[in-house]
C-alpha positions in Angstrom: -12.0 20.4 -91.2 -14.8 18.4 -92.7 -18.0 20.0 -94.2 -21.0 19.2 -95.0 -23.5 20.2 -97.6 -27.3 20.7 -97.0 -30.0 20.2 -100.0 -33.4 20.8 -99.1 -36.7 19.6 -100.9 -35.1 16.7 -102.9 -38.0 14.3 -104.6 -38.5 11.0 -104.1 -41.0 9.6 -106.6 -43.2 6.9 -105.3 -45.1 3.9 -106.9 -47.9 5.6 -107.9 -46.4 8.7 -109.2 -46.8 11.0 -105.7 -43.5 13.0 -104.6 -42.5 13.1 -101.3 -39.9 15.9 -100.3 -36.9 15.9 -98.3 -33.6 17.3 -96.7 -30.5 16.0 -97.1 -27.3 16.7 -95.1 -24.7 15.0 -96.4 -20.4 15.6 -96.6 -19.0 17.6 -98.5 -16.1 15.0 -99.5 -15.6 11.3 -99.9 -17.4 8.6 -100.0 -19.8 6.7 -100.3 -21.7 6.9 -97.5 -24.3 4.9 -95.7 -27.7 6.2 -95.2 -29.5 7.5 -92.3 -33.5 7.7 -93.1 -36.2 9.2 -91.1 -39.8 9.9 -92.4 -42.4 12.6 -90.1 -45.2 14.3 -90.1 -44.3 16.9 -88.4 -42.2 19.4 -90.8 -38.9 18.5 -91.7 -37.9 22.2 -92.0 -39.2 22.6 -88.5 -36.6 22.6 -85.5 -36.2 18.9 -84.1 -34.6 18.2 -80.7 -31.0 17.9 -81.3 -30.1 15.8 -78.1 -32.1 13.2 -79.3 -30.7 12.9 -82.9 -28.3 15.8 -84.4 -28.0 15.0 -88.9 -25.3 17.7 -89.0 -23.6 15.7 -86.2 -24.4 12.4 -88.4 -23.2 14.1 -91.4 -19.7 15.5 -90.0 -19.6 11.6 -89.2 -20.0 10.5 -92.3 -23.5 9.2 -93.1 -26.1 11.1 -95.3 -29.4 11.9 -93.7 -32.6 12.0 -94.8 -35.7 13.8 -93.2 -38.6 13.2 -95.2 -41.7 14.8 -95.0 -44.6 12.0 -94.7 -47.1 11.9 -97.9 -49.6 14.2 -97.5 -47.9 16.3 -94.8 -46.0 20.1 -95.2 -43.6 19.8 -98.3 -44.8 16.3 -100.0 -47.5 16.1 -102.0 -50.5 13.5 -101.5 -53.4 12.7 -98.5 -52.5 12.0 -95.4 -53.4 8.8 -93.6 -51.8 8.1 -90.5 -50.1 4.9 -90.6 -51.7 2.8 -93.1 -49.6 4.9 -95.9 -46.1 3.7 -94.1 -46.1 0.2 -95.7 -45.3 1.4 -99.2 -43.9 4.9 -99.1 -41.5 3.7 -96.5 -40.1 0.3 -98.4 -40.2 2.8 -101.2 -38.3 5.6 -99.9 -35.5 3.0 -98.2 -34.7 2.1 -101.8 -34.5 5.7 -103.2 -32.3 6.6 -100.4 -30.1 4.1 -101.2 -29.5 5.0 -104.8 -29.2 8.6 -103.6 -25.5 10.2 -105.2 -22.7 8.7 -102.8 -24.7 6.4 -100.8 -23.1 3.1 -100.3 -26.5 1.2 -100.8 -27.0 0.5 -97.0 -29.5 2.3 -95.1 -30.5 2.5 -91.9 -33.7 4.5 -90.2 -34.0 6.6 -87.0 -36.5 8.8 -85.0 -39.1 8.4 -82.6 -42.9 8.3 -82.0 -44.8 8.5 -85.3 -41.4 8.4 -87.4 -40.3 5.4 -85.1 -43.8 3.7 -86.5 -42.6 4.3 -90.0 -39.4 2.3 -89.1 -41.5 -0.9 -88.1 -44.1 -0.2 -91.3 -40.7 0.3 -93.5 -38.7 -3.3 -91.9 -42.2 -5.6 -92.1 -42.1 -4.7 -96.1 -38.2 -5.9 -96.1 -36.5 -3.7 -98.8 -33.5 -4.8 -99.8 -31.4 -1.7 -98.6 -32.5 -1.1 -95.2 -29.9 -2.6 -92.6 -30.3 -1.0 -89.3 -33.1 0.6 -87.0 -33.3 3.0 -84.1 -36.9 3.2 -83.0 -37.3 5.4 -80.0 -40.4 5.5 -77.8 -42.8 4.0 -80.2 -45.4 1.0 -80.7 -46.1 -1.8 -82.5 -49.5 -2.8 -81.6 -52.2 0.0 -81.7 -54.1 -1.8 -78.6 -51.6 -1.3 -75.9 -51.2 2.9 -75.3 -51.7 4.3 -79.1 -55.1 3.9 -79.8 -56.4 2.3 -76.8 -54.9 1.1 -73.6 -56.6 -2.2 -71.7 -59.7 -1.9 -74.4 -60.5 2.1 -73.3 -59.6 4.6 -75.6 -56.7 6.4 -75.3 -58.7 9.8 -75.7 -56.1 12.1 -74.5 -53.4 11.1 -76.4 -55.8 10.5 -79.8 -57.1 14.3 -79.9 -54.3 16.6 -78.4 -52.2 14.5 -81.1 -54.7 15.0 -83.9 -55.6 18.6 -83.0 -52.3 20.0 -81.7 -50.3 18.4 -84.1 -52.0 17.5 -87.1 -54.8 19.4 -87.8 -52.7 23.3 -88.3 -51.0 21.9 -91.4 -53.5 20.2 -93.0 -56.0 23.4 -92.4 -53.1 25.4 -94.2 -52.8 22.8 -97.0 -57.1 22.8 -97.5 -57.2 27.0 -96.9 -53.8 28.1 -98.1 -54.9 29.5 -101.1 -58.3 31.2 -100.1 -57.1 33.3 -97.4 -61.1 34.5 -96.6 -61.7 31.1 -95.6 -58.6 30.5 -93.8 -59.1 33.5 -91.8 -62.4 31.7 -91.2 -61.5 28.4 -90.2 -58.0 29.5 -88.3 -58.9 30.9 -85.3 -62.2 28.0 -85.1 -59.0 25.7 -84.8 -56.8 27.6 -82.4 -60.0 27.9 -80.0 -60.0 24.2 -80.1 -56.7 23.9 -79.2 -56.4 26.6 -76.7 -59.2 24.8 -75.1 -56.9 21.7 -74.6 -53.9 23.3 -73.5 -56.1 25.1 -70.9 -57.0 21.9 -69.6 -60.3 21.3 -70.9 -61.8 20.5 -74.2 -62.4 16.6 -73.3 -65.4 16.8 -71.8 -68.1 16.6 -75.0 -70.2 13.3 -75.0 -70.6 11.6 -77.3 -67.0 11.8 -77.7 -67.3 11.5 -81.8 -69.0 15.1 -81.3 -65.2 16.6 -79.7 -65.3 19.9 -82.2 -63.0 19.1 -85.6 -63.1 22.4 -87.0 -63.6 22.0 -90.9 -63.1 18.0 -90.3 -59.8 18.3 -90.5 -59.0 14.7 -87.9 -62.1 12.6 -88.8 -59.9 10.0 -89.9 -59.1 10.3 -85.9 -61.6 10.9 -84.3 -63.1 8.1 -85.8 -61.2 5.7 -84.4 -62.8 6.6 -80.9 -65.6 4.1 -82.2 -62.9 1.3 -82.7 -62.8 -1.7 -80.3 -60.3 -4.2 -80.0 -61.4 -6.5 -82.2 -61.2 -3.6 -85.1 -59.7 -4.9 -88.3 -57.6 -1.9 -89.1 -55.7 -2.6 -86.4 -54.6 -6.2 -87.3 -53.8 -4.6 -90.5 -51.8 -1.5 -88.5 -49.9 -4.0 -85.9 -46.7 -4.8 -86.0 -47.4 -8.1 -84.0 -47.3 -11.2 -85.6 -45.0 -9.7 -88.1 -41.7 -9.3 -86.5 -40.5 -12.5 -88.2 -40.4 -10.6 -91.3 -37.8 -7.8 -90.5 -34.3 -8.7 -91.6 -32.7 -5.9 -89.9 -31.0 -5.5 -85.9 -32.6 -3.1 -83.7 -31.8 -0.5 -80.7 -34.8 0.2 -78.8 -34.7 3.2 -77.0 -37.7 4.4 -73.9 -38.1 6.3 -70.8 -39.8 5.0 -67.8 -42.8 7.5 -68.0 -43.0 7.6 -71.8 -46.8 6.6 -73.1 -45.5 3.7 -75.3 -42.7 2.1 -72.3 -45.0 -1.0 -73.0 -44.7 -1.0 -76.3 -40.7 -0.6 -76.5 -40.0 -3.7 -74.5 -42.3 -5.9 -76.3 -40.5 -5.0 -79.1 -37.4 -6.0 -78.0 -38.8 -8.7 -76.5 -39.8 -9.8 -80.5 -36.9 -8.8 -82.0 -35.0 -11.1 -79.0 -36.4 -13.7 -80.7 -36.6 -12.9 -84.1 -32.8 -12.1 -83.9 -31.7 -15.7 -82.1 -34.1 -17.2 -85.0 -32.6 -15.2 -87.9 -28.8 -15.0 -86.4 -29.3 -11.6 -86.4 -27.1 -9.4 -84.2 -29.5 -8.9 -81.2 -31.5 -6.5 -80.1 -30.3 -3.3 -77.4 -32.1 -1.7 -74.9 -31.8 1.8 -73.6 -34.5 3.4 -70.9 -34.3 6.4 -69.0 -36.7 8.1 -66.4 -37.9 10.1 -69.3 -41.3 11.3 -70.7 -42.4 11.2 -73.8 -40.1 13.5 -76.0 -38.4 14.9 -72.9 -35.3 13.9 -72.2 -34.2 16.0 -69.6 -33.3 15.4 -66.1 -36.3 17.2 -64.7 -39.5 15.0 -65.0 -42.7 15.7 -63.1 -41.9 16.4 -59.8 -38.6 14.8 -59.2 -34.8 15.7 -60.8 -33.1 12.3 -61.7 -29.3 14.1 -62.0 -28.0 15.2 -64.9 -26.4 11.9 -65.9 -30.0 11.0 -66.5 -30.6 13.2 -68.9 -30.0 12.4 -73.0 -27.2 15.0 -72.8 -25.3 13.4 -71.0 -26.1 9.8 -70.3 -24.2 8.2 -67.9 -21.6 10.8 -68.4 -21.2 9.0 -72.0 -22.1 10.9 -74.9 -25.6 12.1 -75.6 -28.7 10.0 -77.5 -27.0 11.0 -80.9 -23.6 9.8 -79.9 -25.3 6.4 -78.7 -27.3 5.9 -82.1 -24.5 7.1 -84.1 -21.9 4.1 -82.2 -25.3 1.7 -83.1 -24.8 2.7 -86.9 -21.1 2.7 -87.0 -21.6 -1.3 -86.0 -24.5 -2.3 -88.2 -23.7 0.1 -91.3 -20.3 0.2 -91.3 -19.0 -3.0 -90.0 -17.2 -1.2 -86.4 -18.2 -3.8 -83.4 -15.6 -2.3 -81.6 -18.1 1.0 -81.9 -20.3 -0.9 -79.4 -17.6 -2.2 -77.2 -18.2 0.3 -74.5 -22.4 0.1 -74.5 -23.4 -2.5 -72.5 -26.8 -4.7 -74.5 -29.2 -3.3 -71.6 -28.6 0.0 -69.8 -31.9 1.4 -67.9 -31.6 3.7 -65.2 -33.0 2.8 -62.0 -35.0 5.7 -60.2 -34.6 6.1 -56.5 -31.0 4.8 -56.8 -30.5 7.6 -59.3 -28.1 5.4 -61.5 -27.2 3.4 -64.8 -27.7 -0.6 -64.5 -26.2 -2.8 -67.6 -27.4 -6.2 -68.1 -27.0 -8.6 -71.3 -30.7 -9.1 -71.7 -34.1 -7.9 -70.7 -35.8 -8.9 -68.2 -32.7 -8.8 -66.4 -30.9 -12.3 -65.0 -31.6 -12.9 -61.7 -35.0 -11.0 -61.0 -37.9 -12.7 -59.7 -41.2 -11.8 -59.0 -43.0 -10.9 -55.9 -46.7 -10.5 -54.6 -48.0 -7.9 -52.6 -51.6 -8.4 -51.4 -54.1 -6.4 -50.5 -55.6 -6.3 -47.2 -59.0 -5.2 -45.2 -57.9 -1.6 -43.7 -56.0 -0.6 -46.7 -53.0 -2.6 -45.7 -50.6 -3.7 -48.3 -48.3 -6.9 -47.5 -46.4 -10.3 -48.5 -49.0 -12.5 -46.8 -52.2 -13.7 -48.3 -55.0 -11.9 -47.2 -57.1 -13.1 -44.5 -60.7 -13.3 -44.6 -62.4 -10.3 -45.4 -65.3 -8.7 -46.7 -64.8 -6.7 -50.0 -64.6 -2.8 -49.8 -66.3 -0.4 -51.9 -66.6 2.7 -53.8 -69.1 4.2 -56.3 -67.6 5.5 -59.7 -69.3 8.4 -61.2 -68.6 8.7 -65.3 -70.1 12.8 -64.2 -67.1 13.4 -61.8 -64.2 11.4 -62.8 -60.2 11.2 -60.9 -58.4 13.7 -62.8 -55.1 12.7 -64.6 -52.4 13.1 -62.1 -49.0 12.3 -64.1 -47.7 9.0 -64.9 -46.9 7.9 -68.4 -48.9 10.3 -70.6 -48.9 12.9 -73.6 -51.2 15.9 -72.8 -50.9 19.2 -72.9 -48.1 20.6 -70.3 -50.8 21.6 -68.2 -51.4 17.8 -67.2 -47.8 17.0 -66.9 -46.3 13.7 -67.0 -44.2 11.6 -65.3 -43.5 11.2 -61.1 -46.5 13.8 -59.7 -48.0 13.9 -56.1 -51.7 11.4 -56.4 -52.2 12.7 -52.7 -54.7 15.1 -54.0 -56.7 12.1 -55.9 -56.2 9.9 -53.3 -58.3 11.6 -50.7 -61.4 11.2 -53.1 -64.2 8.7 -51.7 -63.9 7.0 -54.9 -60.2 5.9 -54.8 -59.0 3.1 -52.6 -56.2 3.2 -51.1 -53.6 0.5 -49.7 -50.2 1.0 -48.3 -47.7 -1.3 -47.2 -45.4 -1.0 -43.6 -42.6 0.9 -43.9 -39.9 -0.9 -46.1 -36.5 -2.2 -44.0 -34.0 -2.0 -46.5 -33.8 -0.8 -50.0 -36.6 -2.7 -52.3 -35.3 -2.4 -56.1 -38.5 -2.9 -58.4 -36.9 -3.8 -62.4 -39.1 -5.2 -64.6 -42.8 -6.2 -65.7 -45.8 -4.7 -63.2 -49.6 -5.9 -62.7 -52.5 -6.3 -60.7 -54.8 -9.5 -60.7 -57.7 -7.8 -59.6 -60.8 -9.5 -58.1 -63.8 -7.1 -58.7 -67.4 -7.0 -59.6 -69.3 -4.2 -60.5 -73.4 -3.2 -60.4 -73.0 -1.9 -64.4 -72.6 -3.9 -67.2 -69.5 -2.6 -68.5 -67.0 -0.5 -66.3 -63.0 0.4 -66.0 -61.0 0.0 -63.2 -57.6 1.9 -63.0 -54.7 0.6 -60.9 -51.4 2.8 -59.7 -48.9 2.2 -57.9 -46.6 4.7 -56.1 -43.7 5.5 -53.8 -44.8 6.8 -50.3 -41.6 9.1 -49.1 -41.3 9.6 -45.6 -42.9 13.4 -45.9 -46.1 11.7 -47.4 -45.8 12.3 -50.9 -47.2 9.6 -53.0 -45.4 9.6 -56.1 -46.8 7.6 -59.3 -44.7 5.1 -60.1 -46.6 3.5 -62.6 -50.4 2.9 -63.7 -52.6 0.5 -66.0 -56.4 0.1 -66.6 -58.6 -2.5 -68.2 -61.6 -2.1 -69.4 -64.5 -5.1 -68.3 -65.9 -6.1 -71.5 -62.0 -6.2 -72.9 -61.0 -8.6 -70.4 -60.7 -11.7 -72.4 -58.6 -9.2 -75.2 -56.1 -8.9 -71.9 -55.8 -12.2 -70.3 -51.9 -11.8 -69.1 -49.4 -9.1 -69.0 -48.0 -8.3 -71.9 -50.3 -10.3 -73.6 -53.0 -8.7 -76.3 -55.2 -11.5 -78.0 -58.6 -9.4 -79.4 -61.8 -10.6 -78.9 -65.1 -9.2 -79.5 -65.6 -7.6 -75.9 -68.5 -9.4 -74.1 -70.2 -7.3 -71.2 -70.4 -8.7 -67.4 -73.1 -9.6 -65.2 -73.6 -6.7 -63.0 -72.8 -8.4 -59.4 -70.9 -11.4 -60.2 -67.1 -11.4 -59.1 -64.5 -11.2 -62.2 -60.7 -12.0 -61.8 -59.1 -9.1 -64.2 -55.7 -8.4 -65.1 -54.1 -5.1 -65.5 -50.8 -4.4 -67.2 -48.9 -1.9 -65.7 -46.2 -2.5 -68.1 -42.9 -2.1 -65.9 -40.8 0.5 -64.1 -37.0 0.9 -62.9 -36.8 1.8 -59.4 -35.1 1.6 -55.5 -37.4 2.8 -52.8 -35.5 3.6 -50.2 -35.8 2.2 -46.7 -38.2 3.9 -44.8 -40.4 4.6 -48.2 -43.6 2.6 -48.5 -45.8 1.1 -51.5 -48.8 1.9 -52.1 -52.0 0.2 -54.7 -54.5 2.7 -55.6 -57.9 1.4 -57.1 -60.1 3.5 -59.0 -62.5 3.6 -62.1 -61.1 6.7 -64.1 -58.3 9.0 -65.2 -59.8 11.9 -66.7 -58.9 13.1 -69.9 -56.2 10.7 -70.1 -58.6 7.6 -70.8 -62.0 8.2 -72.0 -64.7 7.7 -69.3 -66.7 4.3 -69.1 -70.4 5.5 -69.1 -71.3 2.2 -67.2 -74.5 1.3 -69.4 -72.8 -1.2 -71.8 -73.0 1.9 -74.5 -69.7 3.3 -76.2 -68.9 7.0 -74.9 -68.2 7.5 -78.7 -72.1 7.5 -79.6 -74.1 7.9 -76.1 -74.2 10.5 -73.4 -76.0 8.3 -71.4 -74.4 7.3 -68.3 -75.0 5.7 -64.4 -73.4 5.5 -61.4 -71.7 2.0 -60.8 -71.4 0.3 -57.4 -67.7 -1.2 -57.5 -66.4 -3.9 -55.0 -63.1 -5.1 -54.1 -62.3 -8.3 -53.0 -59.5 -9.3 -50.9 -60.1 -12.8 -49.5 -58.4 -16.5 -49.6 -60.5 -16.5 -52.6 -60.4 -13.2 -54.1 -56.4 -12.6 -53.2 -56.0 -9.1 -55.2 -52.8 -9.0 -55.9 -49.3 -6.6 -57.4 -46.8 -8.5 -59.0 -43.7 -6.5 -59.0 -40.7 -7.9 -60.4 -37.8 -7.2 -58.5 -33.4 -7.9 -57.7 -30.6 -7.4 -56.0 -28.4 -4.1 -55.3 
């Protein structure tokens, strides 16, 4: 029976003399070993999710993992700076694990979310040892669902992250050794955050005045100033970089996760960079999952337990399917991989697996659905019409209903009811005929939208759902773009920053909103539906409609919005659809 042995709080000495800590599982015989890295900031001697990546499970296989603590973060010493401290500490952690005692020299890196970031800031630096990622439900490009989404911020994400998850340790790190002022400054924090997972706490304008007890998060919250045209974030994307990483990829996302975008457009780069390089290409894995919940319960619906990262496709688990990724690109087994097919999403609705060779998938085409005077949705171009209209009030946004998000659990995520939001004056709403047969949407989503607007700068939000037969109206997907970030947003999937540029208030604008992509069958008998709408409150900060940034005004108006839908207006979804 093979063992393992566990060492905890080994030091890796960087480049300028900081030591970062971390576990090590490893076996107990044999060798060597490759490596499997991952790098958080989240404790690595706190309980991680085991379905999504077991180490002893990778150990008993026969690799040594590594769970680092981030600098600045729990265990290792230094200040913490999201992101912009990956660069170094990751190429030079990747070449310490590799000259770790009965390591073979070849590495490769796992995790997801922030310590799926630190694989793409680790691969752009190209260390020598580091053969093989995994990044799971992560981004590359700050500007499309991180930071901001469309050119609005992402607010909801930004401070329940920073607050929730960031801010406890580093009060304990500041206060640990004074504990007068930790009983101080401890329960100012938890206030903040029971505020947030009550469901309020967003509501402060300007936004930069959200309470940071003891300024823990500025470095965060001072990112809610940041436009698209920011220069940290050229320095903190990925994009335009790809061409530098020398080492094969498996990109694993879920349907409803917050960075879905992101994880195709990195396969999508890493397509290319890999038929450039000769590199073995890139896989694809995406389930109907939310963001760290791989279950087969999300929002209101149960996708079967085949669904679920336990049991995938009645396969093996989301370690098992890493672990067969490594054994190919670490240890040389292709026949590992013999049985995954290069693209496996799971297709709502339909409730089953799909495999394909690539993404998109061969065969699909796209489609247009217009829409139409009477909130009609439908194949045919729209007939002459006059525009309709709503007013959108920054005072009383639409409340987050679902969809791909990371809030607290009392907003939850994924495929919720928008009947409730959809009865409000300021939603539009329009629904196709009942579908005849089975409609199978698999691939990229978005709206050209035809809009004009009394304010100088405004949002409009777009979602698209699933009617059932009963009435529910269940998200499928959303997207919003910001008016003065139009230009930064010109196609789908496309992010090219410009300095954002206000409108004139009255004058028609052709915008286009990414709703990234979906896998999906509705039913016969099901219909579609376009919802149009200004806000998604506390998901997406509000517009204040003056032209002013919510980060530094409270000032706001009400904004007159108008929809066109005419032969030269034709609003528009383009859904990407195939075959059964």
């Amino acid at each position: 029976m093979r063992k393992i042995i566990f060492q905890q709080d080994v030091p890796a000495r960087m480049r300028d003399g900081v030591t970062l800590y971390s576990n090590v599982y490893r076996p107990a015989e044999g060798g060597p070993y490759p490596v499997l890295l991952t790098r958080l900031p989240y404790g690595k001697d706190l309980p991680r999710d085991a379905t999504y990546f077991d180490p002893v499970k990778a150990a008993l296989r026969g690799y040594i993992v590594v769970v680092q603590d981030v600098r600045g973060r729990f265990r290792s010493e230094g200040e913490f700076s999201p992101y912009s401290q990956e660069f170094e500490d990751g190429y030079d952690t990747v070449q310490w694990a590799a000259s770790l005692p009965g390591s073979d020299g070849r590495v490769g890196m796992w995790g997801l979310s922030y310590y799926g970031k630190t694989q793409w800031h680790a691969a752009v630096m190209q260390p020598p040892a580091l053969r093989s990622l995994a990044p799971g439900i992560t981004w590359g490009n700050h500007l499309n669902g991180a930071q901001l989404r469309g050119g609005v911020q992402e607010l909801g994400i930004v401070y329940y992250w920073a607050e929730s998850a960031i801010a406890p340790d580093l009060l304990f790190r500041r206060h640990g050794r004074d504990r007068k002022k930790l009983s101080e400054k401890l329960p100012e924090l938890l206030g903040v955050i029971d505020a947030i997972l009550a469901g309020g706490g967003y509501d402060v304008l300007p936004t930069l005045q959200l309470p940071d007890p003891d300024g823990l998060v500025g470095f965060v919250l001072g990112g809610l100033r940041r436009g698209v045209d920011d220069g940290v974030y050229r320095h903190l994307n990925i994009d335009g970089r790809y061409d530098r990483i020398g080492a094969p990829s498996f990109h694993i996302g879920g349907w409803y996760d917050c960075f879905i975008g992101e994880t195709l457009r990195q396969y999508g780069s890493m397509k290319q960079r890999a038929a450039e390089a000769g590199m073995w290409p890139p896989r694809l894995l995406v389930g109907p999952w939310t963001h760290a919940n791989f279950g087969s319960t999300q929002g209101e619906l149960d996708f079967g337990m085949a669904s679920s990262g336990a049991f995938i496709d009645a396969r093996g688990d989301l370690t098992e399917r890493q672990l067969r990724w490594f054994d190919a690109t670490l240890k040389g087994d292709e026949r590992a991989l013999e049985a995954d097919p290069p693209v496996e999403v799971f297709v709502m609705g339909e409730n089953r697996w799909r495999s394909y060779e690539e993404w998109p998938v061969p065969g699909s085409r796209t489609e247009e659905w217009h829409l139409h005077p009477g909130g009609r949705l439908s194949r045919q171009a729209p007939p002459r019409s006059e525009p309709d209209a709503y007013d959108y009030d920054p005072q009383n946004p639409v409340p987050t209903r679902g969809g791909a998000t990371l809030l607290a659990p009392i907003h939850p995520s994924g495929p919720v009811d928008q009947r409730p939001i959809e009865e409000r004056p300021d939603v539009l709403v329009y629904t196709s005929d009942p579908l005849p047969e089975d409609y199978t949407i698999l691939g990229p989503v978005w709206m050209t939208l035809f809009a004009a607007s009394s304010a100088p700068d405004t949002d409009f939000v777009v979602r698209l759902t699933d009617v059932h037969p009963d009435g529910r109206s269940i998200l499928i997907t959303d997207g919003i773009i910001r008016a003065s970030a139009r230009e930064s947003y010109p196609a789908p999937a496309v992010i090219s920053p410009q300095k954002p540029s206000l409108i004139e208030p009255g004058r028609v604008y052709e915008y286009c909103v990414d709703l990234w992509a979906t896998g999906i069958t509705l039913r016969a008998g099901h219909r579609l539906r376009v919802a149009v709408t200004s806000s998604s409150h506390p998901r997406w900060e509000r517009n204040l409609n003056t032209g002013e940034s919510a980060a530094t005004s409270s000032r706001s108006q009400v904004a007159r919005q108008r929809i066109f839908h005419d032969r030269e207006h034709p609003s528009r979804v383009t859904l990407t659809v195939v075959g059964r």
